[in-house]
C-alpha positions as CSV (number, residue, x, y, z in Angstrom):
1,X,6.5,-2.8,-14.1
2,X,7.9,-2.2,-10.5
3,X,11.7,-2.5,-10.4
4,X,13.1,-3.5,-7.0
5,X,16.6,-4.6,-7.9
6,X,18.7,-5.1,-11.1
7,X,17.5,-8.5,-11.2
8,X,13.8,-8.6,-9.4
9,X,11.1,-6.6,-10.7
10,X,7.5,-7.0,-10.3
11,X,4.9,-7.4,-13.3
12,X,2.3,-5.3,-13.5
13,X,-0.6,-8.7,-13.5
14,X,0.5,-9.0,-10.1
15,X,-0.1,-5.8,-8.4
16,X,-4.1,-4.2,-8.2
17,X,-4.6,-0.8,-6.6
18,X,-7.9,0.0,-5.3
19,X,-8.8,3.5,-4.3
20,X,-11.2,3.9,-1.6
21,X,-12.0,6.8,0.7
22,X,-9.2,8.0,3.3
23,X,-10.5,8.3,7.0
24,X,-10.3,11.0,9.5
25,X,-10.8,14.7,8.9
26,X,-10.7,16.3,4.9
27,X,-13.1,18.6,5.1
28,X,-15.9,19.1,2.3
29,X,-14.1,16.5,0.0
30,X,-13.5,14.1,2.4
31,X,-16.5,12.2,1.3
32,X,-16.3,12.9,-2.4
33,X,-12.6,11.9,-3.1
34,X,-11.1,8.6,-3.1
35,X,-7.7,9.1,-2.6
36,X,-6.6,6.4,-0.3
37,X,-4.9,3.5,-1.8
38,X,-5.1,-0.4,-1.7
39,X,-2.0,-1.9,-3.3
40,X,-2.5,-5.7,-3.5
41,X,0.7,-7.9,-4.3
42,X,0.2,-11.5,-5.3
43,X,3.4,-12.8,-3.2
44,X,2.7,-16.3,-3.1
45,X,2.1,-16.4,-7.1
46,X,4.9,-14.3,-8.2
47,X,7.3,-15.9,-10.5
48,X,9.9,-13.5,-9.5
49,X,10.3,-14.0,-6.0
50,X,12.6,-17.4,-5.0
51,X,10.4,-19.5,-2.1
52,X,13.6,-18.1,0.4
53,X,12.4,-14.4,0.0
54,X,8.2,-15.2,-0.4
55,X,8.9,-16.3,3.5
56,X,11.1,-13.2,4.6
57,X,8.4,-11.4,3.3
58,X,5.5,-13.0,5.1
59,X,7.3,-12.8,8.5
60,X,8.0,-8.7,7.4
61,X,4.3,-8.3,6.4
62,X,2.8,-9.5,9.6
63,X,-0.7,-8.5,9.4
64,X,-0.6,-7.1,6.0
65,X,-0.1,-10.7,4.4
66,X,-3.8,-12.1,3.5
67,X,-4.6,-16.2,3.9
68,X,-4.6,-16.3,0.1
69,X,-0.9,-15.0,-0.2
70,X,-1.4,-11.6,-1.5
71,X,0.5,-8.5,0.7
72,X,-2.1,-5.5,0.7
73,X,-0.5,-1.8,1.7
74,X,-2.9,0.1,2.8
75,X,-1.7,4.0,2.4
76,X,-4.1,7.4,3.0
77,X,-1.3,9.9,3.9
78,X,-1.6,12.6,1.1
79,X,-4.8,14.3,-0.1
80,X,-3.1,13.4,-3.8
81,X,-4.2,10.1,-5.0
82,X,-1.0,9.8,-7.4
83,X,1.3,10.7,-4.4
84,X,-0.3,7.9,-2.1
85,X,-0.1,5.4,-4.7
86,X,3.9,6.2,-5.2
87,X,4.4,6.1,-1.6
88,X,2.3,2.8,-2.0
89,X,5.0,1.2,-4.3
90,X,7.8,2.5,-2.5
91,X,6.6,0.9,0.7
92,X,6.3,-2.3,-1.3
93,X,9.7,-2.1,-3.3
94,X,11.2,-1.3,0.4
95,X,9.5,-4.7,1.9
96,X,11.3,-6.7,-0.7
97,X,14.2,-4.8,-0.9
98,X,14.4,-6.3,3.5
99,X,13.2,-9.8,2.5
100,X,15.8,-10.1,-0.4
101,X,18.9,-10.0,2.7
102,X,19.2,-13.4,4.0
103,X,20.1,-12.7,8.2
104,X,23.8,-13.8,9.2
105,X,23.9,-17.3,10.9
106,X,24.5,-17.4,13.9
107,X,27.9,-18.8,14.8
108,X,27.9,-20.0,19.0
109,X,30.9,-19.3,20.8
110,X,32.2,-20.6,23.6
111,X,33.0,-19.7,27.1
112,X,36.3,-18.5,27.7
113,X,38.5,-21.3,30.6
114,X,39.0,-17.8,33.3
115,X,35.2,-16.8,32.7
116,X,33.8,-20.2,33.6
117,X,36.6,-20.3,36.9
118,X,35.6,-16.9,37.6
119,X,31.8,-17.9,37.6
120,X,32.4,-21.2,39.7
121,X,34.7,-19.1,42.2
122,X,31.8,-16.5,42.6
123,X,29.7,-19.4,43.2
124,X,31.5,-21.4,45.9
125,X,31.7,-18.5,47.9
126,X,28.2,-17.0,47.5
127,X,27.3,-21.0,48.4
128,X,29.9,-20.8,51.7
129,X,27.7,-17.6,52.8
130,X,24.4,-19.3,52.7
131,X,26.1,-22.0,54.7
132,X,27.3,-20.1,57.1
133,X,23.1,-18.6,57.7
134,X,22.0,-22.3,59.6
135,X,20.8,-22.4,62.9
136,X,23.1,-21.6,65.4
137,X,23.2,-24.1,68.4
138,X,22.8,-22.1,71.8
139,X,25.6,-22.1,75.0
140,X,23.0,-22.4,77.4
């Protein structure tokens, strides 16, 4: 069991880890040792997780959330297999941990009455020197 909060915690059903191969250089054991990690999180199924949250998370996932609603962490950092899988789970608990604040609400303000004079004085005389750029009519 993964504990994010006091409250939320995820079950063990509904996280997998797959360990596959880690790219780039490892020398001899590079093609010997699996010690990347795969975590899979069933987001969309988990009890857990209130429908608010599940959609925080899929906009903070981006292209780690898959079509069937499962959020896959992909981590190959460390030659340790244990230590890529913590840093696996922290990375998840972390995720949730963002989705779990709901963002302020925006409250729109107003304008204050000597900004918006301000503004339409600028603009009067910004307008009165274009005006004054016609076509001057020659004293032949």
């Amino acid at each position: 069991m993964l504990r994010i909060t006091e409250t939320i915690s995820i079950a063990d059903w509904e996280l997998t880890e797959q360990f596959v191969r880690a790219s780039g250089p490892g020398g001899q054991n590079v093609n010997k040792v699996s010690t990347a990690v795969e975590l899979r999180f069933e987001a969309e199924r988990s009890p857990n997780l209130p429908p608010d949250v599940k959609a925080r998370l899929r906009r903070l996932a981006g292209r780690r959330w898959t079509q069937d609603g499962a959020l896959v962490i992909q981590v190959d950092e460390t030659r340790s297999q244990a230590r890529n899988r913590e840093i696996a789970r922290e990375r998840l608990a972390e995720l949730v941990r963002k989705a779990l604040v709901a963002p302020k609400k925006r409250v729109p303000t107003r304008p204050t009455l000597g900004s918006q004079r301000r503004r339409l004085k600028a603009k009067a005389e910004r307008g009165a020197v274009k005006a004054l750029r016609g076509k001057v009519d020659g004293e032949d």
